[in-house]
PyMOL commands that place a pseudoatom at each C-alpha (Angstrom):
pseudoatom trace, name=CA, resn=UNK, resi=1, chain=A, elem=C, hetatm=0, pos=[12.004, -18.218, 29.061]
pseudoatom trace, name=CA, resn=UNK, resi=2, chain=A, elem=C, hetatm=0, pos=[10.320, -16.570, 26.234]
pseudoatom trace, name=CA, resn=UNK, resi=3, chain=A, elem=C, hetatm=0, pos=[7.303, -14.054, 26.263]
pseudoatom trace, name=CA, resn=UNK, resi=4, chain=A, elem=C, hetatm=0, pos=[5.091, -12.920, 24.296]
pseudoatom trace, name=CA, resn=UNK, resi=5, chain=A, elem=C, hetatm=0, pos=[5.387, -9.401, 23.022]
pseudoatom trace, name=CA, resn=UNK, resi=6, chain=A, elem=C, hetatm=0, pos=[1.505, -7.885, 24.205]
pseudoatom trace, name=CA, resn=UNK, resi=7, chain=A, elem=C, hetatm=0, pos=[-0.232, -4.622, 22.946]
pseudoatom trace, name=CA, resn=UNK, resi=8, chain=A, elem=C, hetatm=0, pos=[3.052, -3.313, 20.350]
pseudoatom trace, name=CA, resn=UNK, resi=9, chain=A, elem=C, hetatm=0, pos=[5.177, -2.663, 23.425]
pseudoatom trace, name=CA, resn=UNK, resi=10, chain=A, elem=C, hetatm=0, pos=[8.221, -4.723, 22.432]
pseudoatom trace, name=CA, resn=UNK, resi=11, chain=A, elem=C, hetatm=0, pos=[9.945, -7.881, 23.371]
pseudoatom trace, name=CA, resn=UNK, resi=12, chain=A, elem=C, hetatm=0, pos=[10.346, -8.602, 26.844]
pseudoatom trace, name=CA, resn=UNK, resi=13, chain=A, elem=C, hetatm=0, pos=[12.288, -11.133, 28.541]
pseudoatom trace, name=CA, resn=UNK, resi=14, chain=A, elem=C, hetatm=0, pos=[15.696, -12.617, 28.320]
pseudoatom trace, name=CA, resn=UNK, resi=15, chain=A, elem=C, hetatm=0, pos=[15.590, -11.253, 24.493]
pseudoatom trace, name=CA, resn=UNK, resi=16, chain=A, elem=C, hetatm=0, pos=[15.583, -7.886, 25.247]
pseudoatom trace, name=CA, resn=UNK, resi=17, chain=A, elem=C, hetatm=0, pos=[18.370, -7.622, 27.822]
pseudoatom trace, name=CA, resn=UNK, resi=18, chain=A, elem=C, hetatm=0, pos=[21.427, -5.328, 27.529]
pseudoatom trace, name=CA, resn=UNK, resi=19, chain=A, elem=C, hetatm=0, pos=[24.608, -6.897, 25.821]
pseudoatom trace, name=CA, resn=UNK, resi=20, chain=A, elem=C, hetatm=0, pos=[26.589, -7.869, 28.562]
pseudoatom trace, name=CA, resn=UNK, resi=21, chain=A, elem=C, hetatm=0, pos=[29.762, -6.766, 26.858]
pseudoatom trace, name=CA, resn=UNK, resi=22, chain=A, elem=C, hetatm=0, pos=[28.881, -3.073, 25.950]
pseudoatom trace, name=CA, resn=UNK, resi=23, chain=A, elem=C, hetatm=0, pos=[25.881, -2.466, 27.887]
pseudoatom trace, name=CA, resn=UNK, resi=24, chain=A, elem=C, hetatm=0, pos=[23.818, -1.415, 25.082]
pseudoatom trace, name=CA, resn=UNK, resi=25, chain=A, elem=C, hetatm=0, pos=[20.716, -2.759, 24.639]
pseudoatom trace, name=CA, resn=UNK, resi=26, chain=A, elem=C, hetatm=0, pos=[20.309, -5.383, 21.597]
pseudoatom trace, name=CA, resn=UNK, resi=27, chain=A, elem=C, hetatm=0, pos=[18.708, -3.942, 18.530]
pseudoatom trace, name=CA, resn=UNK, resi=28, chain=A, elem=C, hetatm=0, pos=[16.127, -6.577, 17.342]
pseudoatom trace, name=CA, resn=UNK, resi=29, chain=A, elem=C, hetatm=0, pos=[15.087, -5.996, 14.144]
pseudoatom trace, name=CA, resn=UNK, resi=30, chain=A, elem=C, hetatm=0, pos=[10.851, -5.799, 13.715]
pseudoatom trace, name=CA, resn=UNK, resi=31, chain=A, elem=C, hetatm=0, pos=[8.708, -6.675, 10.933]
pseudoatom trace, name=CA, resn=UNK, resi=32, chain=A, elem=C, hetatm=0, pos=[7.019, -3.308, 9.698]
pseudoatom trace, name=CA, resn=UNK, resi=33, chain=A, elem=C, hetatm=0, pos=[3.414, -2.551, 10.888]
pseudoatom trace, name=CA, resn=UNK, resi=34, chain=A, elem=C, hetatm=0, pos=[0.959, -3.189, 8.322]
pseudoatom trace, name=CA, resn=UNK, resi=35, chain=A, elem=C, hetatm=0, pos=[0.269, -0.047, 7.859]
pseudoatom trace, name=CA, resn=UNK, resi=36, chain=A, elem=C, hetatm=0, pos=[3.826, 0.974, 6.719]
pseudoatom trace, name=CA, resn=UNK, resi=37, chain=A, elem=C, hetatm=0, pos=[4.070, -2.241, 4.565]
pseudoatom trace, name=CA, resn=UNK, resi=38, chain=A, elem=C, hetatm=0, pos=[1.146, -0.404, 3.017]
pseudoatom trace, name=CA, resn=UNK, resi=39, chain=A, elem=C, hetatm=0, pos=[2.614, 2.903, 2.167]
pseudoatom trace, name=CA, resn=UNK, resi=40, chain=A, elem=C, hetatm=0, pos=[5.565, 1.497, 1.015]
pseudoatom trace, name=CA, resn=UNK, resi=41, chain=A, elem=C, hetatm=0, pos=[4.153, -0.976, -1.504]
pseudoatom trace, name=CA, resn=UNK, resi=42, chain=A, elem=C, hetatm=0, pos=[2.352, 2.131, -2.915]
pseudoatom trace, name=CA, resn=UNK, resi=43, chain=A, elem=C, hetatm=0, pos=[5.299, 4.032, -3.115]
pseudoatom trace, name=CA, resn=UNK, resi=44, chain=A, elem=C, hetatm=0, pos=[7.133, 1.291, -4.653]
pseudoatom trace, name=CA, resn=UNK, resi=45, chain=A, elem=C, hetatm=0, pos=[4.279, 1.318, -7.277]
pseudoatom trace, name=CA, resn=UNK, resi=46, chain=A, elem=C, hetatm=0, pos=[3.662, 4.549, -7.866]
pseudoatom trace, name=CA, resn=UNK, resi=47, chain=A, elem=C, hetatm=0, pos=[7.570, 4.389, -8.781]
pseudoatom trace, name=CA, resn=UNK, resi=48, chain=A, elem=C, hetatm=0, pos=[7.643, 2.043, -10.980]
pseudoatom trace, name=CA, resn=UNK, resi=49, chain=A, elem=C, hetatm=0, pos=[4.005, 3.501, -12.862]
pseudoatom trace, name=CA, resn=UNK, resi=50, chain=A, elem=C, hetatm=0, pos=[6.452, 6.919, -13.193]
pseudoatom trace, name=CA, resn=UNK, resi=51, chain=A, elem=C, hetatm=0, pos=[9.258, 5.062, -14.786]
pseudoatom trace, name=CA, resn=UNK, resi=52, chain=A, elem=C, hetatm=0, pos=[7.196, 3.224, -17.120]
pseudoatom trace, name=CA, resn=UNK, resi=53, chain=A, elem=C, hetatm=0, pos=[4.384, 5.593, -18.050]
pseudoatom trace, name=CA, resn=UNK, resi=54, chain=A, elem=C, hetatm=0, pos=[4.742, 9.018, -16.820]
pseudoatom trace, name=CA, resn=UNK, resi=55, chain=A, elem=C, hetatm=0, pos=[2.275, 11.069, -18.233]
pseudoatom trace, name=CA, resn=UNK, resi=56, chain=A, elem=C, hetatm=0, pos=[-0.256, 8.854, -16.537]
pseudoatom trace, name=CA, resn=UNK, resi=57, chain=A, elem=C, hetatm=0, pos=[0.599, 10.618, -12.961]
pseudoatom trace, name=CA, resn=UNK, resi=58, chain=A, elem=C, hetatm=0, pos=[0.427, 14.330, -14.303]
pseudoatom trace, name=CA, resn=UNK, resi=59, chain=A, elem=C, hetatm=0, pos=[-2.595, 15.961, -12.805]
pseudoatom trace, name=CA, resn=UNK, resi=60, chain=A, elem=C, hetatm=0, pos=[-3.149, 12.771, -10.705]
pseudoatom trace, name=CA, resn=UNK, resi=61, chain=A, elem=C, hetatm=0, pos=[-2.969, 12.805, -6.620]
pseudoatom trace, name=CA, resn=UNK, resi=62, chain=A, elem=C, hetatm=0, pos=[-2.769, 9.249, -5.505]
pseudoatom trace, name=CA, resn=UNK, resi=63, chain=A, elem=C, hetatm=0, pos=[-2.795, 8.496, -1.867]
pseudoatom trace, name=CA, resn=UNK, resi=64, chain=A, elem=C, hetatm=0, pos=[-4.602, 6.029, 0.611]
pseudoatom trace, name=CA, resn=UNK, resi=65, chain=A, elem=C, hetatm=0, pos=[-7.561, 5.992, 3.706]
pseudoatom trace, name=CA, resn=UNK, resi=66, chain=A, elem=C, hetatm=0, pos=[-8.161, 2.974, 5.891]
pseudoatom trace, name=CA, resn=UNK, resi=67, chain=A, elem=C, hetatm=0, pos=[-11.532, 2.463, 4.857]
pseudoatom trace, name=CA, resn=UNK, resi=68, chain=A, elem=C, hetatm=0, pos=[-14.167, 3.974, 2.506]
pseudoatom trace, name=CA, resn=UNK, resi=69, chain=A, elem=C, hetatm=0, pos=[-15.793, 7.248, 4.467]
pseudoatom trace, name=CA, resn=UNK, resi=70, chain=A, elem=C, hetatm=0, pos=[-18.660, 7.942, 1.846]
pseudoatom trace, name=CA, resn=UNK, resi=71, chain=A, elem=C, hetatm=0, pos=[-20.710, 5.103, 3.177]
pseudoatom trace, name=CA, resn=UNK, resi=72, chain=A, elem=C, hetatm=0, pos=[-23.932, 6.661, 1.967]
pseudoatom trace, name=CA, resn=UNK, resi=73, chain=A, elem=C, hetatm=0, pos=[-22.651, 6.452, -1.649]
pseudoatom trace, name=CA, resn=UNK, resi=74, chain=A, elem=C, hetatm=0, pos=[-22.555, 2.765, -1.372]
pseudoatom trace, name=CA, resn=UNK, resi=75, chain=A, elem=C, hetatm=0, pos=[-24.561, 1.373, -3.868]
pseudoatom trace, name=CA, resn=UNK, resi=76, chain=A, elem=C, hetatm=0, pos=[-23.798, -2.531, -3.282]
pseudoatom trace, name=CA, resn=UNK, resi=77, chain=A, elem=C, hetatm=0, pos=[-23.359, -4.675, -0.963]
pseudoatom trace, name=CA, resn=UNK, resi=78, chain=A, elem=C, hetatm=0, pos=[-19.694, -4.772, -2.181]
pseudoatom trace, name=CA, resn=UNK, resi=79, chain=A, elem=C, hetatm=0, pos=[-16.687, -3.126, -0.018]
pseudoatom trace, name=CA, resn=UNK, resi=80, chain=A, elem=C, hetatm=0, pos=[-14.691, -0.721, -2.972]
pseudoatom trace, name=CA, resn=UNK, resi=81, chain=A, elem=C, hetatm=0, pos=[-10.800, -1.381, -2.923]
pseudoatom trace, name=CA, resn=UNK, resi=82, chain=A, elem=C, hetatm=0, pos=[-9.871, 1.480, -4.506]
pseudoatom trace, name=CA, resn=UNK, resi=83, chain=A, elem=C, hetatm=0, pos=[-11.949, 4.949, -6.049]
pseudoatom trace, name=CA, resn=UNK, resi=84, chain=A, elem=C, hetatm=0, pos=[-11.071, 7.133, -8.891]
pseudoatom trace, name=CA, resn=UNK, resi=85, chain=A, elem=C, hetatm=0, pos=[-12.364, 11.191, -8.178]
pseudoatom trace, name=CA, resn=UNK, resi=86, chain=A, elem=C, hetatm=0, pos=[-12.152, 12.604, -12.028]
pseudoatom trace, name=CA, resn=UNK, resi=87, chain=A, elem=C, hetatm=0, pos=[-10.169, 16.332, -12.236]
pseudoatom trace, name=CA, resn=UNK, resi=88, chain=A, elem=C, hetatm=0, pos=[-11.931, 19.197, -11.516]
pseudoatom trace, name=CA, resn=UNK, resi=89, chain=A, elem=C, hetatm=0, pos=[-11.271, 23.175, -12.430]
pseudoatom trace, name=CA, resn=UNK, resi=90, chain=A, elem=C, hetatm=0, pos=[-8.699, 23.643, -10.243]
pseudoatom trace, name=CA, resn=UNK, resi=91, chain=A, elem=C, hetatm=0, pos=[-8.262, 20.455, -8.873]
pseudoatom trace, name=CA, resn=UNK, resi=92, chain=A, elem=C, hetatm=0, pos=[-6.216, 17.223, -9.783]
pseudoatom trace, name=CA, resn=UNK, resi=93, chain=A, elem=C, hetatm=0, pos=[-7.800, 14.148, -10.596]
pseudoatom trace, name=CA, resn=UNK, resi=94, chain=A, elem=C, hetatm=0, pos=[-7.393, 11.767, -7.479]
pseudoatom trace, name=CA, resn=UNK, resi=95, chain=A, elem=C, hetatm=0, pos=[-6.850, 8.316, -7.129]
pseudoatom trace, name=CA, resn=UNK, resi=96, chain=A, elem=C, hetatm=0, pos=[-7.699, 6.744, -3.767]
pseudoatom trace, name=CA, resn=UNK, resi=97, chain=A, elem=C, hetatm=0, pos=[-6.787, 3.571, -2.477]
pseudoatom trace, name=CA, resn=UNK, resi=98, chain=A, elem=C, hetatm=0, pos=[-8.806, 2.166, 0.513]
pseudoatom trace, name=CA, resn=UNK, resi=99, chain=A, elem=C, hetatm=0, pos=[-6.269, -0.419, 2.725]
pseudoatom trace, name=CA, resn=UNK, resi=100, chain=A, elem=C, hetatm=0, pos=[-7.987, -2.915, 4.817]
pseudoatom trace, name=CA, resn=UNK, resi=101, chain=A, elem=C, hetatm=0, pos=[-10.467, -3.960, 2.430]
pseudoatom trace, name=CA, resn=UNK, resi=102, chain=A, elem=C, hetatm=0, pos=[-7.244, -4.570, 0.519]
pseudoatom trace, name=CA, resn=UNK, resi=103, chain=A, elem=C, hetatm=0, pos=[-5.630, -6.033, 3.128]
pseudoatom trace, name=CA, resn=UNK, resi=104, chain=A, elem=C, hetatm=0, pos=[-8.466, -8.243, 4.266]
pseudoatom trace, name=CA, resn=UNK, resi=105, chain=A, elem=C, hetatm=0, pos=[-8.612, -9.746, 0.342]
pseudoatom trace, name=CA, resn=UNK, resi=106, chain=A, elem=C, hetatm=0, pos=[-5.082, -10.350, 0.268]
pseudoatom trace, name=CA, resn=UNK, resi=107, chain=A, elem=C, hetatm=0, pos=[-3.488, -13.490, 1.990]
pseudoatom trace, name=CA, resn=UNK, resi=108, chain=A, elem=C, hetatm=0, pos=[0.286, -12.823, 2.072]
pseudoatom trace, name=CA, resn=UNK, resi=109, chain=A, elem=C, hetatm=0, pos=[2.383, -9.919, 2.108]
pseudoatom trace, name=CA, resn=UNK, resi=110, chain=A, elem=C, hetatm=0, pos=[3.285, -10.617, -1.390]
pseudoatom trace, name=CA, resn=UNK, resi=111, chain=A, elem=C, hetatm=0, pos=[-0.774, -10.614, -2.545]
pseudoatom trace, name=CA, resn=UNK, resi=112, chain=A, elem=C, hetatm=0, pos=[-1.152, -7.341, -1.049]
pseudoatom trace, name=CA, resn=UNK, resi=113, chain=A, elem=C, hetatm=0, pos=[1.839, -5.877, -3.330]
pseudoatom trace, name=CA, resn=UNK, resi=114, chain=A, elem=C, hetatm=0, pos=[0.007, -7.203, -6.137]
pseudoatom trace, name=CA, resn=UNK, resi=115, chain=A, elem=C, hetatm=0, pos=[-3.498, -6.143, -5.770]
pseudoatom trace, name=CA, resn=UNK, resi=116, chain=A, elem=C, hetatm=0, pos=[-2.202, -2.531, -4.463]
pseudoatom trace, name=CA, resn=UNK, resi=117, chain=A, elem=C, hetatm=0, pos=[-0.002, -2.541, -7.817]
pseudoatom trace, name=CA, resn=UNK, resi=118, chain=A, elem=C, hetatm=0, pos=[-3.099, -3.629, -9.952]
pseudoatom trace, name=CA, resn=UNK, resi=119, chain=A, elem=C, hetatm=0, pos=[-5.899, -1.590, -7.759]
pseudoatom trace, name=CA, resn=UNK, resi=120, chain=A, elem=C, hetatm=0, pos=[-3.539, 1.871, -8.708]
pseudoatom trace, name=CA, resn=UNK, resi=121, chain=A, elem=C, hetatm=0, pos=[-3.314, 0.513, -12.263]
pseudoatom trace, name=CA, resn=UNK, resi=122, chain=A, elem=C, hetatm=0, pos=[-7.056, 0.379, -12.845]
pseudoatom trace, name=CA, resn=UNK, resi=123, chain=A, elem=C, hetatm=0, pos=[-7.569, 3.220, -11.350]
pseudoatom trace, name=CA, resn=UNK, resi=124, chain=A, elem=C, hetatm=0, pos=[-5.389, 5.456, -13.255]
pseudoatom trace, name=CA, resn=UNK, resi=125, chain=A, elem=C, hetatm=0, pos=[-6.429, 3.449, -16.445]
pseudoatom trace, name=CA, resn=UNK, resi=126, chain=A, elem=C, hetatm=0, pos=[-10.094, 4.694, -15.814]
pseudoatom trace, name=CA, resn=UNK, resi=127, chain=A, elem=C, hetatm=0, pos=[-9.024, 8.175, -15.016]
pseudoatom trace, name=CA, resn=UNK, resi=128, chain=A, elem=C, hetatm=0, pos=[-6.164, 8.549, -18.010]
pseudoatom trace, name=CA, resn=UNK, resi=129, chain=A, elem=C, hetatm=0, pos=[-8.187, 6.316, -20.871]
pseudoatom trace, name=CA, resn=UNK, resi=130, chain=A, elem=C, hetatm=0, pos=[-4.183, 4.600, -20.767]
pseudoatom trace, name=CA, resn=UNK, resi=131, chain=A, elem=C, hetatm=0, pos=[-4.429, 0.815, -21.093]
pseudoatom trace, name=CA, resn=UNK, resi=132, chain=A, elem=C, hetatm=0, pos=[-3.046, -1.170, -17.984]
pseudoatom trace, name=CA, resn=UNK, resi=133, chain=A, elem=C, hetatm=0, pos=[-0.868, -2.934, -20.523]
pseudoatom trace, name=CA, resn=UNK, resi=134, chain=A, elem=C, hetatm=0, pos=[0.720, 0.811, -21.457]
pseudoatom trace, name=CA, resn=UNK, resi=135, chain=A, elem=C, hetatm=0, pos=[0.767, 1.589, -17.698]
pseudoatom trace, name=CA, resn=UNK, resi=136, chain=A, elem=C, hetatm=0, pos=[2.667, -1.251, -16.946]
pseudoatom trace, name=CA, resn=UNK, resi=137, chain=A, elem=C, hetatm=0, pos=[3.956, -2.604, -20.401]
pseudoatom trace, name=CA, resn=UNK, resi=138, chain=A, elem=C, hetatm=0, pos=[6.172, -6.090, -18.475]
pseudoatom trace, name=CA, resn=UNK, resi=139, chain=A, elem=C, hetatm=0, pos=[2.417, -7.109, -16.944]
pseudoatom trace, name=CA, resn=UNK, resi=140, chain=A, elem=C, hetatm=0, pos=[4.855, -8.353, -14.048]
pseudoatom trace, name=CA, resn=UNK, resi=141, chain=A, elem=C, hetatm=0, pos=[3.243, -8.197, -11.204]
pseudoatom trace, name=CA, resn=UNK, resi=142, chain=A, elem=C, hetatm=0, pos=[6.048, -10.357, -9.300]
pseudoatom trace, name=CA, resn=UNK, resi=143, chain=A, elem=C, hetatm=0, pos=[7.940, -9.308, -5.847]
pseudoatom trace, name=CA, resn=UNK, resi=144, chain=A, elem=C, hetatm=0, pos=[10.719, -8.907, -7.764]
pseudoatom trace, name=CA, resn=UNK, resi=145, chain=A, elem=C, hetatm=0, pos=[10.227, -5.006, -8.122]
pseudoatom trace, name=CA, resn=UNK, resi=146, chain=A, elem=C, hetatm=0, pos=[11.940, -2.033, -5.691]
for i in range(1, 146): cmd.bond("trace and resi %d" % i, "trace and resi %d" % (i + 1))
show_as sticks, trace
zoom trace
């Protein structure tokens, strides 16, 4: 009999149960919570922007919020994916990346890799004045990529 797994607490059932020759209980392997997937893809790009063109992270924090906060700022009806904060005196230039309104565009796993890859591009192309096609010279934006 098979269950469903309800409210992120696991498997439960028959699926779950202890091997019966050490006792231990089975290690199933999970898909990562979206929110993971998330941070990793922009780790993974944020990599690959520092191997390719480095001196387009110096000065530059680059991290991520769930959703936009400065909703009086909103000047369209249009969610932002991603905002660029230019450097201050004494404080880095920021790029922010906002993820469910990137997650909610994207259809696949896959289509989220690419639009956070391409989101951080832009961004750091309006911050730096560096081309995308300088900050990522291959233009591959393929799941091919650590």
């Amino acid at each position: 009999m098979r269950r469903r797994e309800r409210h992120g607490r696991g498997l439960r059932g028959p699926l779950a149960a202890p091997n019966p020759l050490t006792g231990a209980p089975v290690p199933l392997r999970q898909r990562a919570r979206s929110a993971d997937f998330f941070a990793d893809c922009l780790r993974a790009c944020v990599a690959r922007t520092a191997r390719t063109c480095p001196r387009a992270l110096v000065g530059i924090d680059i991290g991520y919020e769930e959703v936009p906060g400065n909703l009086e700022a909103w000047r369209s009806v249009r969610v932002p994916l991603a905002a660029a904060v230019p450097a201050r005196p004494g404080q880095n230039g920021q790029v922010v990346l906002f993820r469910r309104p990137l997650e909610h565009r994207a259809a696949s796993r896959a289509e989220l890799r690419r639009l956070v890859h391409r989101a951080l591009l832009e961004q750091l192309s309006a911050l730096t004045g560096i081309g995308v096609d300088e900050l990522d010279p291959s233009g591959d934006l393929g799941d091919d990529w650590d």
